[in-house]
N, C-alpha and C positions, 0 to 999 in steps of 0.2 A: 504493500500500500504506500501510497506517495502522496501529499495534499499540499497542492501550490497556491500560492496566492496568485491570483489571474489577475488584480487590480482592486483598486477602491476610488471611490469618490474624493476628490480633490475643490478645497476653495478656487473658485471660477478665478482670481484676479493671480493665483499661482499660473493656473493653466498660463494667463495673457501673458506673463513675465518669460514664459519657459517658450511660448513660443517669438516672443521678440528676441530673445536670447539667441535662437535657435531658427530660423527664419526657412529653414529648408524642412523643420520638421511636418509631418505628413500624417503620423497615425494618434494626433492626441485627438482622439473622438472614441466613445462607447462603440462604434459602426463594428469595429474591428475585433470586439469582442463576441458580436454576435455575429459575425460574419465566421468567427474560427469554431465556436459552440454549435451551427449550425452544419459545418464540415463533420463533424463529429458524427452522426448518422451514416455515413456513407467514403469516408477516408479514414482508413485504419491506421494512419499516422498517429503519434503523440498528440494531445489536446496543447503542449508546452509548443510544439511543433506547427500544428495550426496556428496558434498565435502569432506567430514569429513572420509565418506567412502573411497571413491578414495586416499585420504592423508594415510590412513594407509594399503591399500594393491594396492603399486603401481603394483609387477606385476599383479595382478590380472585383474587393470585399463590398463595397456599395454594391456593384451589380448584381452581385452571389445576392446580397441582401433585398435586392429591389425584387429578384426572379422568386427567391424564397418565400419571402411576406407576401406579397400582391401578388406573384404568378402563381406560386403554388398554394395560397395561404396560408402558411405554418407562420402566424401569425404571433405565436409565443417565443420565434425568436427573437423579436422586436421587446420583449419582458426584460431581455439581458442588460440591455443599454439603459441608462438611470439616470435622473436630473435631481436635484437639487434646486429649489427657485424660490427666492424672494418674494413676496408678495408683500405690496405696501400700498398704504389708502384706499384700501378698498370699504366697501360700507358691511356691518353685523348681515346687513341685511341677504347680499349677493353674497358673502361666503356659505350661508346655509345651500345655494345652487353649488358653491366649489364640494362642496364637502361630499354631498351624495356620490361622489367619485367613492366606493369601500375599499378599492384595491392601491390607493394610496395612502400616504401621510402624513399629517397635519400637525402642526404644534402652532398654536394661538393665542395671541397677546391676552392674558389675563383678565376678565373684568373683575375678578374676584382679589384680586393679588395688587393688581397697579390703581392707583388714584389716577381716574380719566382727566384729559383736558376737556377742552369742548370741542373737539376735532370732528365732522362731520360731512357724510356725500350730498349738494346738490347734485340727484339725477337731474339730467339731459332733458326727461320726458316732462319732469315738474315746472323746470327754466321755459321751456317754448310751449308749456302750457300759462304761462302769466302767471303761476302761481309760487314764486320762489319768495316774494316777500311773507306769507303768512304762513309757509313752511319753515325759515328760517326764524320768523320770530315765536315759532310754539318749541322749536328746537331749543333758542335759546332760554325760555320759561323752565324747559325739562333740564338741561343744563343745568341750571342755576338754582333750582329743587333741587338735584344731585347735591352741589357743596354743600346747601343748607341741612338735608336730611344727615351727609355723612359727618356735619359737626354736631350735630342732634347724637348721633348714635355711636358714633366713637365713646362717648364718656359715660353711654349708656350700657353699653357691652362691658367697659372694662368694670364697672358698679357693680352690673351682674353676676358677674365671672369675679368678684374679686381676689379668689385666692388663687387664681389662675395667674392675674394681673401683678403678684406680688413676685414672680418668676420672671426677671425679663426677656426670658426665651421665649414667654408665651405672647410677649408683647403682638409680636407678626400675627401670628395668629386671630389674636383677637379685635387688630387693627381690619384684618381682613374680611371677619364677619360684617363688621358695619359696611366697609365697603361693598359687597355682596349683597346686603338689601337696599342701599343705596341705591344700586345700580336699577333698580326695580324702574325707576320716573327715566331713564336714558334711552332712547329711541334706537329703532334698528337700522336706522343712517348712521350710527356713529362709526364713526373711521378706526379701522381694527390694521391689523398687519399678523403675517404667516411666516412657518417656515412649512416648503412643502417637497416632500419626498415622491418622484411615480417613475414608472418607465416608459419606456417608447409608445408602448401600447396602448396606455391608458392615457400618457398623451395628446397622442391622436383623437381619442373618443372625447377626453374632455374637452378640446377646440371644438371638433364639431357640436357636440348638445351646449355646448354654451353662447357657439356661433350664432342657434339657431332659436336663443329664448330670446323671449318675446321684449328682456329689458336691457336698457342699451350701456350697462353696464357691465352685462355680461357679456356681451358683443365686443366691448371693449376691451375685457379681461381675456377675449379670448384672440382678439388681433396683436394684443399686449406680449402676451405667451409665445404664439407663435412665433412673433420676432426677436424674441430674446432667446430662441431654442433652433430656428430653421437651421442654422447653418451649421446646426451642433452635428446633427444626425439626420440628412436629408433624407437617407435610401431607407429608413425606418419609417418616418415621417409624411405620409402624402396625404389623405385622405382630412382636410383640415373644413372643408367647406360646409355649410351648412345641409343636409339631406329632406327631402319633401316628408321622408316621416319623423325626423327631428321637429322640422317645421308646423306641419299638420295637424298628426296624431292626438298630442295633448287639446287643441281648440274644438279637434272632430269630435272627441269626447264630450267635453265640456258641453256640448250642445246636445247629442245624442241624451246625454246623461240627464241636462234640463226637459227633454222633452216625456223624457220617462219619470222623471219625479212628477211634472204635470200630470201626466196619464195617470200612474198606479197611487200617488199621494209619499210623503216621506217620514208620515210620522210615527213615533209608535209610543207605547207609553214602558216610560222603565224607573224603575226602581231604586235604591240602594244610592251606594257612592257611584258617584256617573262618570268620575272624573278616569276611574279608572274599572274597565270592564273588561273579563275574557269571554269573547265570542265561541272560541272555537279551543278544542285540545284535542288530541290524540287518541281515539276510544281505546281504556282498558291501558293507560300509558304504562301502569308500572308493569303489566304483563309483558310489554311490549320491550319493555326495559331488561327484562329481566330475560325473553328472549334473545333478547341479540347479543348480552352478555353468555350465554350459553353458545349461543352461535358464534361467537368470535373466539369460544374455550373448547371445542368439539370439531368434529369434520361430519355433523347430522344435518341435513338441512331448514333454514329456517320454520319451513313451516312445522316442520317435526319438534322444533324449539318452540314456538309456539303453544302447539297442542301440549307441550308438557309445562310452561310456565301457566297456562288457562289452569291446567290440573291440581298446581299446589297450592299448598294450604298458606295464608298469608304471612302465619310466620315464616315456611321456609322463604318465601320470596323476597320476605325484610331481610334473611338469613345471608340469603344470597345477594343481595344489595349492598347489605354490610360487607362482605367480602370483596366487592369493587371499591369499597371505601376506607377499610380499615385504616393503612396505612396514608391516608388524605390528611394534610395537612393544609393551612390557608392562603398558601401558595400554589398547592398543586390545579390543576384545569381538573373538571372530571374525565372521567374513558371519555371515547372517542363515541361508543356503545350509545350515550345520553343523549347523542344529535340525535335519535331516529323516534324521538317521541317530540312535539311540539304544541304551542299554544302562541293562540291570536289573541293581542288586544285590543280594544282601541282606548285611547290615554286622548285626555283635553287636558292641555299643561300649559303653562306657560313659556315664553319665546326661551327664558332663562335658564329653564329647567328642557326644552329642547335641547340649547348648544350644546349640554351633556350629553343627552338621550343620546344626539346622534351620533357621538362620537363610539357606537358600539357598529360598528362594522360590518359585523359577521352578521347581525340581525337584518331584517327583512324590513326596512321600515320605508312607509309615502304616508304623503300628509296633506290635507287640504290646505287653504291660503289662510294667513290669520282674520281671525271675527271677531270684532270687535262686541256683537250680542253674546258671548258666551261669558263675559267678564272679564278681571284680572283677578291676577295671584295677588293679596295686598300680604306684603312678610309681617309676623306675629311682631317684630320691634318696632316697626311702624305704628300701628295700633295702641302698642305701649306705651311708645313716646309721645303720643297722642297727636301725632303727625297723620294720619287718615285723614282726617277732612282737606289739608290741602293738598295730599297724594291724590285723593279723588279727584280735586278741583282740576291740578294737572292732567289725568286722566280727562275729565270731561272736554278740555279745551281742545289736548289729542284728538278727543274723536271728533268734535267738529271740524277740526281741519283736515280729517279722513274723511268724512264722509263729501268735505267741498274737494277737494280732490281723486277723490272716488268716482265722481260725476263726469271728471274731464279726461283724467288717467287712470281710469280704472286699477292696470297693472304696475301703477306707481303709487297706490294709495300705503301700501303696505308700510314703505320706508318710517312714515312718521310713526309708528305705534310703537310702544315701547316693549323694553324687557317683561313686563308684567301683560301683557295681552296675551289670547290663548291660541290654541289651534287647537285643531284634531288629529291623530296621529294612527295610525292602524299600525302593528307593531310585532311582527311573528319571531318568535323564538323559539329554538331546540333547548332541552332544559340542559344543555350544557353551554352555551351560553348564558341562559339564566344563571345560573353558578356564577358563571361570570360577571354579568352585571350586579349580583348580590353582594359579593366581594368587595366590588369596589361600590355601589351605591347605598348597601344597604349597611355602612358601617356608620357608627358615632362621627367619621374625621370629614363625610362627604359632606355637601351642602344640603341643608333640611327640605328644599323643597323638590329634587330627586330623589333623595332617601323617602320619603313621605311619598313618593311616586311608587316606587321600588318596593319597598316594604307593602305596599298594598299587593300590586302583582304576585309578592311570595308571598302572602295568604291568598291569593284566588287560585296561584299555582299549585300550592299542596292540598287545597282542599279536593284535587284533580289528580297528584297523583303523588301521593303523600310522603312514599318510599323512595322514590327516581330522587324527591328533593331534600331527603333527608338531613342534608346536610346544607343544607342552601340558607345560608346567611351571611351579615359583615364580616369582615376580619376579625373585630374585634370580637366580636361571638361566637366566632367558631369554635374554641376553645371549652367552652361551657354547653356548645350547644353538643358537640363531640362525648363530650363526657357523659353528656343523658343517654345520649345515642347508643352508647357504650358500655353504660353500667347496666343495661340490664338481661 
């Protein structure tokens, strides 16, 4: 066995240096690595050997890559080649469209952590609609409720917390909470910035669905993109242009889907907490669970795994769960086994308690456009500090200036609503995933109003399939929750 390093990712202004230095050099481009990994299927040379070739005739390795990708579509060799890219000024708002990209990644300027300025997007569409004066002056109203509330509750958090506050390690900390519901009156214009990880691949796809949404700052983001990258990796890169069903599809719906709510009606009457509902799960998960764990330990086939988890008796099945879990501690993922049972929700949360949500990936999630009739989140220190009446006031002015701008730009009304307005979220997970987001959502350290999300989810998901989630909680309880589990 032999394990080479084939490359890594380099700061872009090294690259500039190395090739001013170097003015004949030729193969500093990712092209050349997936030009030699590609060789690898059908050249029984050395993979160190490939490389070496591809390094000295990069077009050649362009070509191999233009025939490879586009002619024959083996389009996962374009996954090899890897970007690194700044993102600066863009609005809260158009990063929730970056984001839905799962197969890359993101790290984002903190609302939780950094004291905001008042840095914020006029879109394009608000300006050549005549309305950028009463969009910037409810921005700045929200603004200016942000410093006011975050000196309200700074001295309010450390009063509450005081023996926290006598640690000044906890200071950070607890500076952060007030930040954090501050943030609640700050609108989804505000000017954020990235760091973002993809490769060639995804790329590609993100220019295009971005090319092709309907706001013209994603239009921008994505002519932005592609000129900061064309010449990195052209034979990877073609297909940037907008497509008729990038275009289309989403407005054919939207209409399709208006006419069907007219016809059949949309209402129905429900019950309980609304805010967080499971639709759908897996019939019979933990059988289901507890088959494919058998079936991934045996050479019988599924359905004969099946027929004998239906057969046993619930202790063994807890029996046998616990033996996929023994050894789990609160770092470990669960088996792989736990993807094949799942559950639908739909969650109405807030914009703030979104940017979380969506940072889980691996889940299945779309969501409608935020609505201002389903409410806001108002955070319990607000109320405390007996700041709600003018949280609301801010709010109400928000929605006037949403609903006059609603009328002209529809699909720019969005921008002014703030971290505190809601949406609707449809939201599927395999309960290994769940694990996952438990972990890290459902702990004392995350922010109360995804844990308060989270924590509802793992009660609807065990009442569903009690043993699959046996162990499904924060970090900080897993320890305790382990040892129930355990003792008896």
């Amino acid at each position: 066995m032999n394990i080479i390093l084939a490359g890594y990712n380099l700061d872009y202004e090294i690259i500039k240096e190395l090739n001013l230095s170097n003015p004949d050099a030729k193969a500093l481009t990712p092209e050349t690595i997936s030009a030699a990994y590609a060789r690898i299927s059908r050249n029984p040379a050395p993979v160190t050997e490939l490389r070496k070739i591809a390094g000295k005739e990069v077009e050649k390795a362009r070509k191999s890559n233009r025939n490879i990708v586009f002619g024959m579509g083996h389009s996962s060799i374009a996954e090899h080649a890897v970007f690194n890219i700044d993102v600066l000024g863009v609005s809260r708002f158009i990063v929730e469209e970056i984001e839905k990209f799962r197969l890359c990644s993101y790290t984002e300027k903190s609302q939780r952590y950094i004291l905001l300025e008042d840095d914020f997007v006029i879109p394009d569409e608000i300006r050549q609609a005549g309305l950028e004066e009463p969009f910037v002056k409810t921005i700045k109203e929200q603004n200016k409720f942000y410093h006011e509330l975050y000196s309200v509750l700074k001295p309010y958090v450390f009063e509450k917390y005081g023996e926290m506050a006598l640690d000044p390690a906890n200071h950070s900390t607890l500076d952060g909470w007030a930040k954090e519901d501050a943030r609640y009156t700050i609108s989804l214009a505000t000017e954020t910035q990235l760091g973002m990880t993809l490769n060639a691949r995804n790329l590609e796809l993100m220019l295009r669905r971005l090319a092709a949404h309907p706001l013209k700052e994603a239009g921008e983001y994505s002519r932005k993109l592609y000129k900061a990258t064309k010449d990195i990796a052209p034979s990877l890169v073609r297909y940037t242009e907008a497509t008729e069903f990038d275009l289309m599809t989403r407005g054919d719906l939207k209409e399709k889907a208006k006419g069907l709510i007219e016809k059949w009606g949309g209402k129905t009457e429900k019950t309980g907490n609304e805010d967080v509902t499971l639709l759908y799960t897996t019939p019979d998960a933990d059988d289901k669970t507890v088959a494919s764990l058998i079936h991934s330990s045996s050479n019988i086939t599924l359905e004969e795994c099946m027929a004998i988890a239906s057969s046993m008796e619930r202790e063994e099945k807890e029996d046998f769960i616990k033996t996929a879990c023994r050894y789990m501690k609160p770092y470990d993922a669960a088996l792989r086994e736990f993807e094949n049972v799942e559950l639908l929700f739909e969650l109405t949360v807030s914009a703030t308690c979104f940017a979380q949500l969506k940072r889980h990936r691996m889940a299945t999630i779309t969501c409608q456009d935020y609505d201002p009739t389903l409410g806001v989140i108002i955070p319990p220190t607000i109320s405390a500090t007996g700041m709600e009446g003018r949280f609301m006031e801010i709010i109400s002015r928000t929605e006037e200036t949403y609903n006059r701008i609603k009328r002209v730009v529809p699909e720019a009304a969005g921008y002014i609503l703030t971290n505190a307005h809601k949406k609707r979220v449809a939201m599927k997970v395999n309960a290994r995933e769940l694990y996952h987001i438990a972990r890290l959502r459902a702990d004392t350290h995350a922010q109360w109003d995804i844990r308060e999300t989270a924590e509802r989810m793992l009660t609807l998901g065990k009442e569903t399939m009690p043993l699959t989630l046996m162990l499904a909680t924060g970090k900080d309880g897993f320890a305790s929750l382990y040892d129930r589990r355990f003792s008896r």
